[in-house]
C-alpha positions in Angstrom: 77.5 86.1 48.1 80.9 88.0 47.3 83.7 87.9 49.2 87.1 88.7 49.1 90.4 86.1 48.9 94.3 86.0 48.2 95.6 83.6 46.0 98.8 82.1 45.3 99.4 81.9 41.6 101.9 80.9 39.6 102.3 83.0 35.9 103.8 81.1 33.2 104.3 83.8 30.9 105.2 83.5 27.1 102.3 80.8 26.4 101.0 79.9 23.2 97.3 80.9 25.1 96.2 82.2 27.7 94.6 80.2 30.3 93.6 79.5 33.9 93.8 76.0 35.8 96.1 73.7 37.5 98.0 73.4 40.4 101.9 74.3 41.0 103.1 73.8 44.4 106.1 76.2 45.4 107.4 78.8 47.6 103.7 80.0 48.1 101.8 76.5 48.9 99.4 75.1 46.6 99.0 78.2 43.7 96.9 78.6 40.9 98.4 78.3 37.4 98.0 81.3 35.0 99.7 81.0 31.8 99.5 84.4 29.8 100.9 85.4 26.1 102.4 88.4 27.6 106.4 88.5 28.3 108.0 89.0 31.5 109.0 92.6 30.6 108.2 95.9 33.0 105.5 94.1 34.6 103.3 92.9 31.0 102.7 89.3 32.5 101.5 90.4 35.9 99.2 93.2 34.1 97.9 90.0 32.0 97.9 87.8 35.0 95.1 90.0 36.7 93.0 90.1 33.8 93.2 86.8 33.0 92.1 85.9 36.7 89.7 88.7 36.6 87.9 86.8 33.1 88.3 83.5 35.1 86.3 84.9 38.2 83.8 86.6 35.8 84.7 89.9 37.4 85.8 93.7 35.8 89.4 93.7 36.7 89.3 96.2 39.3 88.5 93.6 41.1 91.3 92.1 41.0 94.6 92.9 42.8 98.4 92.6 42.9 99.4 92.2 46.3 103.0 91.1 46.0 105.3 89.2 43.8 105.8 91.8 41.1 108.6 90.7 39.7 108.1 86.6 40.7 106.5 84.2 38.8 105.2 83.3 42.5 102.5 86.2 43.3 99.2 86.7 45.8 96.6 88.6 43.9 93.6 89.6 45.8 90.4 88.8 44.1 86.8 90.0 45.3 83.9 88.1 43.8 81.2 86.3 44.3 81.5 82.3 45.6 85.6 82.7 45.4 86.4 79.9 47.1 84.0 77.3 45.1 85.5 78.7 41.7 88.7 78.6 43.2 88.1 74.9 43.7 87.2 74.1 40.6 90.4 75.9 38.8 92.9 74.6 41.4 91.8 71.1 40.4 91.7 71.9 36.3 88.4 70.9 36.0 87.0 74.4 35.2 90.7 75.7 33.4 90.5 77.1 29.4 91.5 79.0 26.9 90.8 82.8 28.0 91.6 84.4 24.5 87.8 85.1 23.6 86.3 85.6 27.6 86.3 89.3 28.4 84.6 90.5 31.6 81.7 92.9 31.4 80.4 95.2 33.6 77.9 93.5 35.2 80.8 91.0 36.0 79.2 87.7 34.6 81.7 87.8 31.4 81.2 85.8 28.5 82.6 84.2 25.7 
């Protein structure tokens, strides 16, 4: 079933990969980490932020969403897909994190690596 769901995050941007998994607590709560290659620069993290949260989720990235924090390391995206808050889960506790470099979503949403 798909649903719909903010989520803190927490971009680290600058990294060696690009990956999805861990916990940060700060201004936000609880937030998921994303650490993307991309540099903080006229909005380049954020942009890789969403798709890496979009390949995480398995979803095309017009599913996901920037709903504030656009220039913050601290930022709610919106994310529509299907089980959300079991993947969620899963990434929030690092048990389901990775290296992102090779997962691209498809549109059929299922992605692949």
């Amino acid at each position: 079933m798909e649903s719909s769901k903010r989520i803190a995050v927490r971009v680290k941007p600058g990294a060696r990969r690009t990956s999805v998994g861990g916990t940060y607590t700060g201004r936000n709560g609880s937030s998921l980490v994303v650490s993307v290659t991309a540099p903080a620069v006229d909005g380049r993290a954020s942009d890789a932020a969403g798709a890496a949260l979009a390949a995480a989720f398995g979803v095309p990235a017009r599913r996901v969403s920037l709903v504030s924090g656009q220039r913050s390391r601290d930022k709610i995206f919106e994310v529509a897909a299907p089980d959300v808050e079991e993947r969620l889960v899963r990434l929030l506790s690092g048990r389901d994190s990775g290296d992102l470099a090779d997962r691209r979503p498809t549109r059929s949403g299922l992605g692949g690596r």
